[in-house]
C-alpha positions in Angstrom: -13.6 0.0 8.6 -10.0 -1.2 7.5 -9.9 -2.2 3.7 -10.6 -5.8 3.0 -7.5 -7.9 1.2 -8.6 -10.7 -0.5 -7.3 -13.8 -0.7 -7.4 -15.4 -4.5 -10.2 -18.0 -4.0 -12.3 -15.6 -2.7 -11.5 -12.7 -5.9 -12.4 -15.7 -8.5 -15.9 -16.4 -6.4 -16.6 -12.3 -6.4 -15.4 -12.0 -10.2 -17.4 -14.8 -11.5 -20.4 -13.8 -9.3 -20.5 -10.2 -10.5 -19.9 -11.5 -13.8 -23.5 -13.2 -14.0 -24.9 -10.2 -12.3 -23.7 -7.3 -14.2 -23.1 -9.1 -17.5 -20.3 -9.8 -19.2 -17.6 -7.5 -20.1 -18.9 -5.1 -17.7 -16.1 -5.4 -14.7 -13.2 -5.5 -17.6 -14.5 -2.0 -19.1 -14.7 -1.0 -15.3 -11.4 -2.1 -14.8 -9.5 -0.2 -18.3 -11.5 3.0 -17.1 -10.7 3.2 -13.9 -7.1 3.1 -14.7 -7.2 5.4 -17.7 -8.7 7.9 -15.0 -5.6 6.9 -12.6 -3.4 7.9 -15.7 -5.0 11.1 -16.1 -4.0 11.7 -13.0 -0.9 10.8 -12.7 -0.1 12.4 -16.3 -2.9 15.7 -16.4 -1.8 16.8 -19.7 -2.1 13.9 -22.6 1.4 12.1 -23.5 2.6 9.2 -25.0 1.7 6.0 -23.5 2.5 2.4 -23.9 0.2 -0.5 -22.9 2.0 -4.3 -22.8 -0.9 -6.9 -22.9 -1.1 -10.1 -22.1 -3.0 -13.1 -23.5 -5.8 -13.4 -20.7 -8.2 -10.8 -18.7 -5.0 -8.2 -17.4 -4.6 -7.6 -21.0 -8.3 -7.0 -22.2 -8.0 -4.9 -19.2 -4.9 -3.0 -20.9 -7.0 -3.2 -24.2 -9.9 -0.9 -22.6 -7.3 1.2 -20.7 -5.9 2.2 -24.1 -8.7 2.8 -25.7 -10.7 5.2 -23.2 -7.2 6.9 -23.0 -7.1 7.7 -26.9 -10.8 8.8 -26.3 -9.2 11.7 -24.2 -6.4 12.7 -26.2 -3.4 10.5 -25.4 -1.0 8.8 -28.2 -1.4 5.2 -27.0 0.4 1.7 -28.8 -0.5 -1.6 -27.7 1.9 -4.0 -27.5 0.6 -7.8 -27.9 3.8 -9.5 -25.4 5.0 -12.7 -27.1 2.4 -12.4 -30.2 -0.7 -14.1 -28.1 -3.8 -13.0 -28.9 -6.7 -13.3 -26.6 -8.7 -16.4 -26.6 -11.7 -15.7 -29.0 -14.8 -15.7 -27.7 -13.3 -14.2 -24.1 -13.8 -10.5 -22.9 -10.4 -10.2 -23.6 -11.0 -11.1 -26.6 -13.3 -8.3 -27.1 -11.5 -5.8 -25.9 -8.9 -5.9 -28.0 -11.3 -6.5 -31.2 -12.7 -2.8 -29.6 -9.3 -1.4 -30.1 -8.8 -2.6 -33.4 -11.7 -0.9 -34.5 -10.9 2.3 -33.3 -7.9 1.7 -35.6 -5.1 1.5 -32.2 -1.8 0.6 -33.4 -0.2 -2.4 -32.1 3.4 -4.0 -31.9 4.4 -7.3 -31.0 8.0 -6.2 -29.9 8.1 -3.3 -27.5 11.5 -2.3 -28.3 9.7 -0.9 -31.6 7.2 1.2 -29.6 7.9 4.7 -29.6 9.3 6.5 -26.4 6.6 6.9 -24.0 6.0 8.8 -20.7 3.5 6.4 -19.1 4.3 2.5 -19.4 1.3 0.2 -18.0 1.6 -3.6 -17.3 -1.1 -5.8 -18.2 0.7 -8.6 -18.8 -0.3 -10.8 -16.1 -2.6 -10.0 -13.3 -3.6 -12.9 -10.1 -4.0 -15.6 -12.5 -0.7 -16.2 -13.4 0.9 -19.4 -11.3 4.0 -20.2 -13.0 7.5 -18.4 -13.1 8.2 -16.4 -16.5 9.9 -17.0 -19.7 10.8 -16.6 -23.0 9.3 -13.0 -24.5 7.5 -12.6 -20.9 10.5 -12.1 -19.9 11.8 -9.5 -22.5 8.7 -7.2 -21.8 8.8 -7.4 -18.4 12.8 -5.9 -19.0 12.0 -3.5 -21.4 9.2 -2.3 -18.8 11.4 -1.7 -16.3 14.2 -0.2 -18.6 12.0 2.5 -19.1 12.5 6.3 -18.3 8.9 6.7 -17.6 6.2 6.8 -14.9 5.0 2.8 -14.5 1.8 1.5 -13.6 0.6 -1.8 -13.1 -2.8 -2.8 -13.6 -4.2 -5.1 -10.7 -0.7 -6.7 -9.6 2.7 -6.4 -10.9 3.1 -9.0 -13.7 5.4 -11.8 -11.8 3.7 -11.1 -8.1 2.4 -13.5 -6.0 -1.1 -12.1 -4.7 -1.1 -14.3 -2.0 2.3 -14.1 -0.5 3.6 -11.0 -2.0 6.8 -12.7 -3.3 8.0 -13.2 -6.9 6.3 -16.3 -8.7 9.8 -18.2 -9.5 13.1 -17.0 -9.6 12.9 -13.9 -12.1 11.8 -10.6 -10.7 8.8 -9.5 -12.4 7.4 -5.5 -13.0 8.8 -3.0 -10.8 6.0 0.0 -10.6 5.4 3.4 -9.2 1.6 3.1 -9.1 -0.6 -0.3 -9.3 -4.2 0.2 -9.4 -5.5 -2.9 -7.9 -9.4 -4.1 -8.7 -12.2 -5.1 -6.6 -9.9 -5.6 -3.4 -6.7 -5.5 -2.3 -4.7 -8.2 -2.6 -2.5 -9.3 0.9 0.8 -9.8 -1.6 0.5 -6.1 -2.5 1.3 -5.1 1.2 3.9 -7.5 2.3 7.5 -9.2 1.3 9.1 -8.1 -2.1 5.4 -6.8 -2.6 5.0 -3.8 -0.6 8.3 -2.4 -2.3 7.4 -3.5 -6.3 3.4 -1.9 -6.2 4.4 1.3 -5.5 1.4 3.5 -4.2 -1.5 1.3 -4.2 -5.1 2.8 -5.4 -7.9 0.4 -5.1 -10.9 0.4 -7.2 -13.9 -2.1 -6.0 -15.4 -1.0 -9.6 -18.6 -0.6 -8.1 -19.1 -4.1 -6.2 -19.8 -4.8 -3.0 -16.8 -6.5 -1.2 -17.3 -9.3 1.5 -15.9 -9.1 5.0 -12.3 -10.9 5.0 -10.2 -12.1 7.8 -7.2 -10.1 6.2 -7.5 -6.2 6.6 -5.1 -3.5 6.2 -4.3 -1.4 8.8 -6.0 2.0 9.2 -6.3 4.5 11.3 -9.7 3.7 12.0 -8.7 0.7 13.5 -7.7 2.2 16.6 -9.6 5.1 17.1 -10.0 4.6 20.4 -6.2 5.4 20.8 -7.1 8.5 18.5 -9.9 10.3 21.1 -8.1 13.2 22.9 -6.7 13.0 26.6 -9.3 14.6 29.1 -7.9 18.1 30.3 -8.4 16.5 34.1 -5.6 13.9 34.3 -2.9 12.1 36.3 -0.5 9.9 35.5 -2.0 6.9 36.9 -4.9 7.5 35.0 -2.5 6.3 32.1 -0.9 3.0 34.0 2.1 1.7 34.7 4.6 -0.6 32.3 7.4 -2.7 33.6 10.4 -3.4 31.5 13.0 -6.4 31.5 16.2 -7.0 29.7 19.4 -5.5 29.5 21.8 -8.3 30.1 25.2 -8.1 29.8 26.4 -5.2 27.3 22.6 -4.5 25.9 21.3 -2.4 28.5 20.7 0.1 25.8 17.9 -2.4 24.5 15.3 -1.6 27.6 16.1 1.8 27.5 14.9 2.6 24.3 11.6 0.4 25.0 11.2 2.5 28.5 11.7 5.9 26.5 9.6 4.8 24.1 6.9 3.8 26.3 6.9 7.2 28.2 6.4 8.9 24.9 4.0 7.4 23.7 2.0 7.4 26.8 2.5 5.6 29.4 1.8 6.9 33.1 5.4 5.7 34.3 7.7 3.3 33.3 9.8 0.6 36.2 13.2 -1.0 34.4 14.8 -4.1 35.1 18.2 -4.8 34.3 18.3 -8.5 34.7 22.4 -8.1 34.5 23.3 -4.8 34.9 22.6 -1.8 38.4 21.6 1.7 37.0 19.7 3.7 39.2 19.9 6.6 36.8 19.6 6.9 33.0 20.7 10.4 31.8 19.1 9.9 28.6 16.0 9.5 30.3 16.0 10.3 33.7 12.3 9.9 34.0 12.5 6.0 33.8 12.5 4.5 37.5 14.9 1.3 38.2 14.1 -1.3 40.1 16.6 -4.1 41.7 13.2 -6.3 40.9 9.6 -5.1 39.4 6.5 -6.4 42.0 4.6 -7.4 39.4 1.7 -6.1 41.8 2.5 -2.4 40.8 2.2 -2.5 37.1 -0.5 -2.6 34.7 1.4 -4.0 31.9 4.9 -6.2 31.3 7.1 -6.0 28.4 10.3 -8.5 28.9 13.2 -9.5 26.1 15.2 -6.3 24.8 18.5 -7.5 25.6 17.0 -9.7 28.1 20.2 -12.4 27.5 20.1 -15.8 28.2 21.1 -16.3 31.9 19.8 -18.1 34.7 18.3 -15.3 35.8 16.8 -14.1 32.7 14.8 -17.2 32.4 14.0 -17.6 36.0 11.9 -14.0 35.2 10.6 -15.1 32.0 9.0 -18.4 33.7 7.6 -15.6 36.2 6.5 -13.3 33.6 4.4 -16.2 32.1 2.2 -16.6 35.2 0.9 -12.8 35.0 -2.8 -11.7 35.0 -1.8 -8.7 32.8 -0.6 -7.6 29.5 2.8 -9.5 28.4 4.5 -8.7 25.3 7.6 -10.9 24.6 10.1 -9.5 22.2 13.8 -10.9 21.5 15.9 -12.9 23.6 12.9 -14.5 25.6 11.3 -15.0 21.8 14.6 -17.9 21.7 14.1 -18.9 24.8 10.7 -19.5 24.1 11.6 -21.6 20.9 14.0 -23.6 22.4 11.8 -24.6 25.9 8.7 -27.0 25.4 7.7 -26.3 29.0 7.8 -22.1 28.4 5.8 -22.8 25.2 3.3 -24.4 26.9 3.3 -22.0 29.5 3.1 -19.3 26.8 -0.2 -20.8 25.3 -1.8 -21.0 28.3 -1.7 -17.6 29.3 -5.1 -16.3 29.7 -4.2 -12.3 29.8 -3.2 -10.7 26.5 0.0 -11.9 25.3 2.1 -10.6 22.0 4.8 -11.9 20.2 7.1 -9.7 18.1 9.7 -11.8 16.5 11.4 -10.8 13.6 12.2 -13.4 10.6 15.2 -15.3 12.7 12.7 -15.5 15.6 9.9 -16.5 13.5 11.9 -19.3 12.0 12.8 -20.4 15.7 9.6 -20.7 16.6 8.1 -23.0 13.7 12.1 -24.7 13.7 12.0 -23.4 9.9 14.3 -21.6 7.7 14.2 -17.4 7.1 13.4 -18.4 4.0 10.5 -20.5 4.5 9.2 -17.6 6.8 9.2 -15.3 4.1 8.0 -17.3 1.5 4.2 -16.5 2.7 4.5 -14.4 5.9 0.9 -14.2 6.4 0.4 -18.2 6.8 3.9 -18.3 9.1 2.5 -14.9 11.3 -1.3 -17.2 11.2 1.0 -20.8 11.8 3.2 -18.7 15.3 0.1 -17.2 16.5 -2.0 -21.3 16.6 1.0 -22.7 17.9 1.3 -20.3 20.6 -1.6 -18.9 21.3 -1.0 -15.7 20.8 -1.4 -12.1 18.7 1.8 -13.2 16.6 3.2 -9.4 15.0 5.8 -10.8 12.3 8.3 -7.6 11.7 9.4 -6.6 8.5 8.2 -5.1 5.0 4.7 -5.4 5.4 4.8 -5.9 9.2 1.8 -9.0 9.5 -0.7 -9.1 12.7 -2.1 -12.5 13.5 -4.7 -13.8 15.7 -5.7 -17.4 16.4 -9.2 -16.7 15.3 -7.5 -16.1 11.8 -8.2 -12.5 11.7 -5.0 -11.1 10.1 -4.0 -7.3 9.6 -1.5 -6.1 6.9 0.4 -3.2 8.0 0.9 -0.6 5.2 3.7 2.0 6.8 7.0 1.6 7.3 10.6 2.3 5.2 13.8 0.8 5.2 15.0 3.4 7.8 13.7 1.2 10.6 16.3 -1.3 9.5 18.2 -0.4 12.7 19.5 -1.1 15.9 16.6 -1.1 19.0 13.9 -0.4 16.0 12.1 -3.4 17.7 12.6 -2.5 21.2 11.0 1.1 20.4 8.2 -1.0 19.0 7.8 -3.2 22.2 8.2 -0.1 24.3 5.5 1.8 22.5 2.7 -1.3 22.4 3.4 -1.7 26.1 2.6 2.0 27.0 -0.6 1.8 25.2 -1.4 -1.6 27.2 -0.3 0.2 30.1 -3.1 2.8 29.3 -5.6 0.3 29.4 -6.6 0.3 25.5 -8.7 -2.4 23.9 -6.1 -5.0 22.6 -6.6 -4.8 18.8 -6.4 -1.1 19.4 -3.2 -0.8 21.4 -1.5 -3.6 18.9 -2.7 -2.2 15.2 -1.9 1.4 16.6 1.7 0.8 17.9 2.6 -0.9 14.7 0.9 1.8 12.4 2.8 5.0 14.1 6.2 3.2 14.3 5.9 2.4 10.9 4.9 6.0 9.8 7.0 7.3 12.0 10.0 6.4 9.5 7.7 7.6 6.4 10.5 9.1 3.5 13.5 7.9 5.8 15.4 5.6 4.6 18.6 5.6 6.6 20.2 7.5 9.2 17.3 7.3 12.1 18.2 5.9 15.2 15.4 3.9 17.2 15.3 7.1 19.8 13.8 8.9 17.2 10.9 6.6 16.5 8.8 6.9 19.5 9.2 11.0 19.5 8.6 11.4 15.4 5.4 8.5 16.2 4.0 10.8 18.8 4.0 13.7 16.0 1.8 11.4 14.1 -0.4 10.6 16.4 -1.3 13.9 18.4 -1.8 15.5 14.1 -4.4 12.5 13.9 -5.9 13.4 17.3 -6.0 16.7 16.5 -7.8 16.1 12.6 -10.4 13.9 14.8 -11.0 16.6 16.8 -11.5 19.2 14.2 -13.3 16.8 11.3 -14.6 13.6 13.5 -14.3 10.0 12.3 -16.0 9.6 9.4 -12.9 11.9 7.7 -10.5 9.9 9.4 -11.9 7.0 7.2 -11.3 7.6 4.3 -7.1 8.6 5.1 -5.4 5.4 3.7 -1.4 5.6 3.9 -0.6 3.9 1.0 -3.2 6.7 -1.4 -0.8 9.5 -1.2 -0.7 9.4 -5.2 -0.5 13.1 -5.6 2.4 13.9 -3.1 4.6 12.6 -5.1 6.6 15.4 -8.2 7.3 12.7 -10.5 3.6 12.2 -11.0 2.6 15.3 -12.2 3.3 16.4 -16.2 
């Protein structure tokens, strides 16, 4: 199973709950261990490290942290941000009463903290809900000033959990590692999030976590997609995808979805070039034109890279609405869509599969918002696209967000800035149809197409060109086929992209 991100309301219910079952104090020195173990980790050989502590729970959190680190040998100062105490009486409270007795040095400026090699933030964790100021705002500088390995404890201090953008106009904590508690958290994954965290580990510190209707996506997910092909095959055993688009001067959008969708798959692929007459592509010469798909001969449809805005174009979209099969609409028919009451009811009628795969300015076309407004909380716009049109809405970008109407919600966790680039999306629409085409369960051809274009761009961050996506994403998947084969399932479940902690040199001592 795909790790459970909770939403806020839900984290205070589980916190308070365990609270009255295991006693109190008992999560926060779960919490301050379990990171002091991450730092030994991350720093094997004991250094100097510096802990910035809030007023509330992150920074009894902090408090434990330092102290079960000085336990094992590492110099460690406390540094109380803005002079606030905890509130006596609280865990926090006792926590740093805990380090005072151990005789733990603490500073209430952390320009006057010696240089350190770890820095931890436990300013603020989920509970903060108003932008930063004043000496909040000096710490949360000097932290990321620092020539040192930076961990956050729970969220970045400044981080919307929810959302995943910055609380206000001021950038919070920038971090290498967070260590996240109980659950993850959806902000961690998505928006300015995904790129602050760093390499997420979570801890559930020993409590059973409820079922959410926000996962991240995991292999697991789609391991159908993951079994191996059967030695005895043909190429209709793996279903044919139509392709339309290429309007005037973007013909190269539907041929990097139809080269996509043979690599990853698909049986055969038939292209439409609503504006354009190629009858050959020497790029690809295994992709078949046709003047006009029968809709009768294909298994799946994918219509809108470069699709335009003609007559013509619409006239197939309307068409292409009225399908029995698979439809995933990218792009141009995306607008089209936006701007045509009659084709959005059409749309939400559909009673065959149909994805969406609009990208921030399509979003906000859709819901006649702003970019912006879309990326203020791209899980509840992805949720609010896929209601209004009844459909799986996949809303591109950092933290690529899957939603269904039923609410369930996936996270996507792979991805880098080198997808930033031309046809990126049609490579993606190209590879979910070929795994539609082969006649996949739907959550398994969506999350899996999503997930391997993602890693497929994993430590690139410019310089790939969208024909390299679908071949580097077929890498991926035939190593996870072949790690299924050799170790079964139950291995596969415990891979998690974003736990690579010890891959990375800057880590180690």
């Amino acid at each position: 199973m795909s790790e459970q991100l909770l939403e806020l309301s839900t984290l205070r219910e589980l916190e308070e709950k365990n609270a009255r079952i295991l006693g109190p104090f008992t999560l926060m020195e779960r919490a301050g261990t379990a990171a002091a173990d991450l730092v030994c980790h991350l720093h094997k050989s004991p250094c100097t490290v510096t802990v910035l502590c809030g007023p509330g729970n992150n920074g009894g959190d902090g408090y434990v942290c330092a102290r079960a680190l000085v336990e094992r040998g590492y110099d460690v100062y406390c540094v109380q941000v803005a002079g606030k105490s905890p509130k006596e009486g609280t865990d926090a409270y006792k926590a740093k009463q805990m380090w005072d007795e151990i005789g733990g040095k603490t500073f209430e400026d952390p320009y006057n903290a010696p240089k350190s090699q770890v820095v931890i933030d436990a300013i603020f964790g989920i509970g903060l809900n108003k932008p930063l100021k004043g000496e909040y705002i000096d710490a949360v500088q000097w932290y990321n000033e620092r020539e040192a390995v930076h961990v956050s404890l729970d969220i970045p201090t400044g981080l919307d959990s929810q959302t995943g953008q910055w609380i206000g106009s001021m950038p919070g904590c920038c971090s290498d590692v967070t260590i996240t508690f109980l659950a993850g958290k959806p902000g961690l994954f998505t928006g300015i999030g995904q790129e602050v965290c760093g390499h997420v580990h979570t801890d559930n510190l020993g409590v059973s976590i409820p079922l959410s209707n926000i996962n991240l996506v995991e292999p697991i997910d789609f391991k159908s997609v993951l079994a191996p092909r059967k030695l005895i095959s043909s190429k209709k055993d793996f279903g044919r995808l139509g392709i339309i688009g290429g309007g005037k001067g973007t013909v190269g959008a539907a041929l990097i979805a139809g080269a996509a969708a043979l690599r990853m798959g698909a049986g055969s692929v038939l292209v439409e070039l609503v504006e354009e007459n190629l009858v050959y592509d020497p790029g690809c010469p295994e992709l078949m034109f046709r003047e006009k798909i029968d809709f009768s001969e294909i298994d799946a449809l994918v219509i809108g890279p470069g699709l335009g805005f003609s007559q013509k174009a619409r006239q197939r979209l309307n068409e292409a609405l009225d399908l029995p099969i698979p439809l995933i609409i990218d792009a141009d028919a995306l607008t089209m869509i936006a701007q045509d009451s009659e084709l959005m009811s059409k749309t939400a009628q559909r009673s065959a599969h149909t994805v969406l795969t609009p990208h921030p300015g399509e979003a906000a076309r859709l819901l006649k918002t702003t970019v912006k407004d879309v990326q203020s909380d791209r899980v509840m716009r992805a949720q609010e696209i896929s209601v209004l049109t009844g459909t799986v809405a996949v809303l591109k970008g950092n933290g690529t967000v899957i939603a269904q109407k039923s609410g369930v919600t996936w996270i996507n966790p792979t991805g880098t800035a080198g997808l930033a680039t031309a046809g990126s999306g049609d490579a993606l629409c190209g590879m979910m149809g070929a795994m539609f085409a082969q006649k996949f369960d739907f959550v398994s051809a969506i999350l899996s197409s999503i997930y391997l274009h993602g890693a497929a761009s994993e430590n690139i961050d410019c310089g790939l060109l969208a024909g390299d996506i679908a071949p580097s994403a077929l890498h991926i998947l035939q190593n996870l086929r072949m790690d299924v084969k050799k170790n079964g399932l139950k291995q596969l479940g415990e891979l998690s992209c974003h736990q690579r902690i010890a891959t990375h040199n800057f880590y180690s001592a």
